[in-house]
Structure formats: C-alpha cells, structure tokens
N, C-alpha and C positions, 0 to 999 in steps of 0.2 A: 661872309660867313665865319663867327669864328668857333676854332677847332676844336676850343677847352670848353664851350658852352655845353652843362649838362642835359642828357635827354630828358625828355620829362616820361617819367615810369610811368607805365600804364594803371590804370586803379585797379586792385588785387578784385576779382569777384567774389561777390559774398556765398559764403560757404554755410549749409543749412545742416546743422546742430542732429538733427531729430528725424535725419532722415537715412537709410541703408548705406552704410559704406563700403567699398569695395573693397575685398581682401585680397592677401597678396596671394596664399593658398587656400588648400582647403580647409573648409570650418569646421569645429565640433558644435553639427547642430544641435546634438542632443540636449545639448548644455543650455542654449539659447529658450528663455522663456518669454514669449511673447505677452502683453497687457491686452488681458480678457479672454485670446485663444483661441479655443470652440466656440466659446459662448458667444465672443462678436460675430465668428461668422456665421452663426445659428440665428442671430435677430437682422445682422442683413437679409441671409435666405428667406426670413420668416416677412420682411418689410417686401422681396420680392414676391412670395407665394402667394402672400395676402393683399391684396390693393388696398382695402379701405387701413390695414397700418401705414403704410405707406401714407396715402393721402392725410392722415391724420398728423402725422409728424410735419410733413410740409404745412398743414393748416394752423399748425402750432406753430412753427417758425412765423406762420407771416402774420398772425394774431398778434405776437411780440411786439410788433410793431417798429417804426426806425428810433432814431433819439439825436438829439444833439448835444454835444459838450461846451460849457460854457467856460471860459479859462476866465481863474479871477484878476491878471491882467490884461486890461482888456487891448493892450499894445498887441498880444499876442493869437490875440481870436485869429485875425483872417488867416495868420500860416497856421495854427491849428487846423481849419477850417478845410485847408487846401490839404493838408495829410489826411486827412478824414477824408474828403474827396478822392484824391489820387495814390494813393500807398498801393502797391501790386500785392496781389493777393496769388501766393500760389504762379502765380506765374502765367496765369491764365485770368482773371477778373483784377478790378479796383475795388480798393473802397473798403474804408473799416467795416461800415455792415454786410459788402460779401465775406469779410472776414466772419464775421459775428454770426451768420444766416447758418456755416458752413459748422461751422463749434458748436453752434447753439444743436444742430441736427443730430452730430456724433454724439451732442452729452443723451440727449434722448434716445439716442439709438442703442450708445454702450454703455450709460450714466457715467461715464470719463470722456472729458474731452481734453486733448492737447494739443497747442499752438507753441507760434515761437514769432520772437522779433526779427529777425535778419539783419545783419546790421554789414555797411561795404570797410572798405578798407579806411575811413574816417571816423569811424566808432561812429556812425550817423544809421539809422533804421532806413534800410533800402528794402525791405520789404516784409509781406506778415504770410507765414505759414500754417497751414494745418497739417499738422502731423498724424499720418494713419497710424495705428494703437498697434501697429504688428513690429511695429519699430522703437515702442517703448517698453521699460518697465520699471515699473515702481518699487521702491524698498524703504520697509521702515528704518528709519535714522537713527544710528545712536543714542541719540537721546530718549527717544522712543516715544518720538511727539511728533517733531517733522518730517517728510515725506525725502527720500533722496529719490531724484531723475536718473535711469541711465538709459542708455542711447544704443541701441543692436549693431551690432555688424556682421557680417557672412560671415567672419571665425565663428561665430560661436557663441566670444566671449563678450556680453554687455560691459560696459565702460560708461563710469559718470559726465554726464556732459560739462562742459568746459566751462560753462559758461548759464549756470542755472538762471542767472537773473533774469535772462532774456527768454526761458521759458515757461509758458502761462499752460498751467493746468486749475480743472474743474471738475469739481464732483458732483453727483446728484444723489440725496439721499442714502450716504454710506452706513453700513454697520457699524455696529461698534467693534473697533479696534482695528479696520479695516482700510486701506490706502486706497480702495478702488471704491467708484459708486456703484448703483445698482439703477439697471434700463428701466425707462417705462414701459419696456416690452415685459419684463421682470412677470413670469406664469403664463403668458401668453402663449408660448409653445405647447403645453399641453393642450390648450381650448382651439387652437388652432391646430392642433393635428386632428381631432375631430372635426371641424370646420371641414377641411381639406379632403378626410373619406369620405366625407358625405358629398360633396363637389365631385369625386371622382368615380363617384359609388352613380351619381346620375350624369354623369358622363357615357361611362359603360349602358347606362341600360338607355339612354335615347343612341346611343350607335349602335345597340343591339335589336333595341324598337322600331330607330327610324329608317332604317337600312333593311325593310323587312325581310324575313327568307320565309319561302312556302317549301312545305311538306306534301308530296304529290304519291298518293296514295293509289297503287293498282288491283282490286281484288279481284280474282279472277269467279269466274261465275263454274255451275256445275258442270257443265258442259266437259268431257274428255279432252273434247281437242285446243277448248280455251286452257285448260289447265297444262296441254301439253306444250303451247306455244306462249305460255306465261312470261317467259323469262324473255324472250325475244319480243312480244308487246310491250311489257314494261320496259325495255329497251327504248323502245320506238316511243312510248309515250315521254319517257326523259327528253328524249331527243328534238320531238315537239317541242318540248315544255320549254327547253334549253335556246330554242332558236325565237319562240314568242316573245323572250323574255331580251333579250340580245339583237335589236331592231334597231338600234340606236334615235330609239326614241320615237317610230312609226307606230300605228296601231297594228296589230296582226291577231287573225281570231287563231284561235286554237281547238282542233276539234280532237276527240278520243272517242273512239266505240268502247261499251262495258263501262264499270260499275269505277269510276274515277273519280277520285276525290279531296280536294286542293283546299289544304289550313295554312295560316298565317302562322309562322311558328311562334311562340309566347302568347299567342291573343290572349289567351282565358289568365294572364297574370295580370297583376296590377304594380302599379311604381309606387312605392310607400308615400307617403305624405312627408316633404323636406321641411314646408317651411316653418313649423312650430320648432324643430328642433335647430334649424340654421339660423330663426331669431334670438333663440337663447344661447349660443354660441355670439352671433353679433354684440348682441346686448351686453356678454362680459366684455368683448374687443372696446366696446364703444365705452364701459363707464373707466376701462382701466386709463382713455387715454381723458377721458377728463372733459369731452367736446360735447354738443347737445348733435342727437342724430340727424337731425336736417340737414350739419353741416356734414357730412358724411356721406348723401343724396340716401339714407334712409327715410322712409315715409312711415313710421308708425302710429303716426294721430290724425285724425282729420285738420285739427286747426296746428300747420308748422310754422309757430314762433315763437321766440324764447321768452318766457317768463320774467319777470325781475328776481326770482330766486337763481332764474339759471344763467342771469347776468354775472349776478354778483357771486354766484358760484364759479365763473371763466372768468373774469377779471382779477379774484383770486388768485388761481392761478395761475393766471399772466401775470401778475406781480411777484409771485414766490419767484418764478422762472428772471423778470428780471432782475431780484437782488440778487440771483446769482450770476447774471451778467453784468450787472455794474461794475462790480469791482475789477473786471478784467477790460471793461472797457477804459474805467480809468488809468488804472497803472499803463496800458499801451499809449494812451496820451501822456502822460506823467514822464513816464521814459523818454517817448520821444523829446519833449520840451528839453528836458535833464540833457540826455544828448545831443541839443542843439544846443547847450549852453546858457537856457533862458529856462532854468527852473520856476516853478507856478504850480498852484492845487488849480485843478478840475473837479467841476462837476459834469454828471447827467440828467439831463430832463428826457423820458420818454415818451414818445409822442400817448396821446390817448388811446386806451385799448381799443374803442367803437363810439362809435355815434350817440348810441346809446343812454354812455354812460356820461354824454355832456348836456343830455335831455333830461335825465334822472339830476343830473347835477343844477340845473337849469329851474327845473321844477322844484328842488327843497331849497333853493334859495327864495323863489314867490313865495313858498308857504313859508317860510319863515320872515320875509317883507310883511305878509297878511298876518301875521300873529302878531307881528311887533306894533305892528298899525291898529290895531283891535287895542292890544295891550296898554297905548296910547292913548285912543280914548276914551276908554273905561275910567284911566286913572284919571281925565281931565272932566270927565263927566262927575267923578264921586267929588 
C-alpha cells in the first residue's frame, strides 16, 4: 500500500440552476416575483376543475408524436442514440422525450416553458430538468432584445443564473414586447366559470331532488276536541311519520286518523334544461384547444369522424407546436455532442402526425401516377 498515493475525490454532484435555493435567513418575499404567478396557478386549478382541459392538453402532447435525431456524423449516431434513450429526466423518468412530453405540457399550460441541462462535475450533461415557473423569472436585457434568466431563492432576491447556456426556455405565442408567452388556456377562465355554476347549480338541485323530503301536513277537522288536542296529534302524527321513515330499509305502513296530507317538497318545480347552454360552453373549451370533439369523448354528430378539412386543420397544428420543439430539441443534442468533445449538427425527423395523413399522402401520389400515365399517352397518341 503506498502512503503518498492520492485518494481519488469523489465526483462533486450535479447542482440544478433553476431550482429554490436554500437561504441562510429570512427572505424578503415581498420582493420575490415569480414567472406567471396567479395566472399559472389559475390554469392549473382550471386544467383540475375542468377534465376535458385537462384531457385535451395530454391529447395534444401525445398527437406530437415522438421523433428522432439524426447526427450528420454518422460515427456518432449510436451514442447520440443512447443519450436520447437514457439521460434522467427530473430525477424520476428517462428519456429525451419524457423530457420533451413534460415542457411541451408546461408551454401549453403556462405558454412558458423552462428546462435545463444538468451537467456533473466533468462539464458532461448528467441530467435534463424541468424547471417549475415559480422559480423563475424573466427580465428584458439590456439591449432590449434578449431575454435575461434569473433564478429565486428564499431571500427574496432573484439572481442571474450562472450559467445561461445550459438553460432552454420557450414561448408560445408572445405579445409584443413581452418576454413571457400566452396559455392555450388564454379566456378560458371566464367560459369556464360558467361551465362550473351550472355543474354546481345541478349538483345542488339533484341532492336537493334525489334526497327527497316530504311535508306532512295535519288539519285539524271542526270538531272542539280535535282542535283541542291538535297540537298533541300532530305530535304523534310526526312521530309516526318519523319512525315509517327510519326502518332501515323494511317496509312499514303508516296509519293517521283525520284529514293528513303528505307532498314531496319541490315536486311542482322543474330542473332548467342544461344541456344547450353546457354545449356552448364546451364548444368554446373544445375549438380553443384546437382538437375535433370525438377526440374529447363528445358526441355531437351522428357520423364521428374526422374530415379531411379537420385533418389538415390538426396537423397544422401539430406542426406549428413542433417548430417550436425542434429547436430545443436540437440545441440539447448539439450541446451534449459539444460537451462530449465530438461536435456535429443534428437534425429532427418527426414521426407522422396519423395514419391518416400517410393515406392522404398515399393516395395523391396515385393520382398523380394516373395523370402522368394519361398525360403520356395522349402525347404518344397525337
């Protein structure tokens, strides 16, 4: 054993940019402005309150579809390949596209999403984060063009992260002049708190309807001594009524002497008619998120299937949605190569939106086979 051999230091753990730091005292929250605020947690509660947002966000994530990245040396595919496979996500999943599934949600949910690279004590990408938006915040730059990152901690006081390179943010749809995007939930709240009284409005009235209560009515007749022993009858007739009722589920008849008489409290109301006004509520939910209603489990037609206008009106949109994925998925390839010391451009191929649209693709290539073929021998026939 010898004595001057040095120990081998342990590898430092990687330390994540974008996430709450622990202060030494206490903070000045007041100071602290978090990226989005109310508004994010208002389209969470709203993606809680309401299931079909909810469901429409996840339908949108997985319409996206996966993709793969082709490196243009191709020495370097299979370990590209294998980071794309295996890279910890969060600390809890693998995989670039749980990375991507988890970003792509946030941008929809808060139209900002932010990530980060992780990188360990070898300047190497040990792992990919999603950063929740109560720990960021945005500030226009200097120049008053690019965007500066800064990073929250319990003080109070936000502070630029160290190390901007390694963090990937996305917008959806921004204002002008504006560093933050805008949700696809964006008006939703309004149509949805309407949504929500009327849900809660026939809540009330089937707990009020189906739970029925009866009115037991005693009038007493002319008789002197009925009327003098009225108060001690109707007594007795409650008391009846009280025990018929409280059998634990036996039959028991119920008898009264005199003029008794038992309603259904509310019978003579009626429950409004919800569903015209809960379809026109759905109906703005459903065209804001972009999706056709079948996929949503609404049934408003007889015949549920999508058109070729409402093909090529979701594929659309599955394409705007992935140019704004691309570019983050390549720069997290890009880096990682750069930091393994084998720089290379990447591209993305996305897989196909649907079925669909390799039928539709399928089919205008015949009809263009059969035009050309026509067009052939017309000319050989003149």
């Amino acid at each position: 054993m010898n004595p001057f051999k040095r120990k081998k230091t342990a590898p430092e753990p990687a330390a994540v940019q974008t996430s709450a730091r622990p202060a030494s005292g206490l903070g000045l929250l007041d100071s602290y402005t978090p990226l989005g605020g109310n508004q994010t947690r208002l389209y969470y509660a709203l993606r809680e309150a309401v299931p079909i947002i909810d469901a429409a966000i996840f339908k949108t994530v997985r319409l996206t579809g996966g993709f793969e990245v082709r490196c243009a040396d191709e020495r370097l595919q299979d370990r590209l390949d294998n980071f794309i496979r295996n890279v910890p996500v969060g600390g809890n999943q693998f995989g670039l596209e749980s990375f991507i599934s988890t970003y792509f949600e946030q941008l929809l949910t808060c139209g900002t999403a932010v990530g980060e690279m992780v990188t360990d004590s070898d300047g190497h990408i040990a792992a990919l984060f999603n950063s929740p938006l109560e720990n960021i915040e945005l500030r226009r730059a200097a120049d008053g063009v690019g965007v500066d990152i800064f990073s929250a901690s319990l003080e109070g006081m936000p502070s630029p992260v160290r190390r901007p390179e390694l963090v990937l943010l996305s917008v959806m749809n921004p204002l002008p002049g504006e560093v933050c995007g805008c949700s696809m939930l964006k008006g939703l709240p309004f149509v949805s708190g309407i949504l929500m009284k009327i849900y809660k409005t026939i809540g009330l009235n089937w707990e009020r309807m189906g739970n029925v209560r009866f009115a037991v009515t005693y009038k007493p007749q002319n008789d002197t001594l009925d009327r003098a022993y009225a108060k001690e009858r109707a007594m007795q007739v409650a008391k009846e009524w009280s025990e018929a009722m409280q059998t634990g589920g036996a039959v028991k008849d119920f008898v009264a002497v005199g003029d008794v008489q038992i309603k259904v409290i509310g019978a003579d109301n009626q429950i409004l008619d919800s569903e015209v006004p809960v379809r026109q509520m759905l109906e703005q939910i459903v065209a804001k998120t972009g999706l056709p209603p079948f996929m949503l489990g609404l049934s408003w037609s007889s015949t549920e299937r999508m058109s070729a206008q409402q093909a090529d009106v979701l594929t659309s949109e599955i394409d705007a949605y992935r140019r704004i994925l691309t570019p983050v998925v390549e720069r997290i390839c890009r880096t990682y190569l750069l930091l393994e010391g084998t720089p290379s451009q990447v591209e993305v191929e996305w897989d196909d939106a649907m079925l669909q649209d390799n039928v539709e693709l399928a089919r205008a290539e015949l009809y263009a086979a059969q035009a050309e073929k026509i067009r052939k021998e017309i000319e050989n026939g003149e």
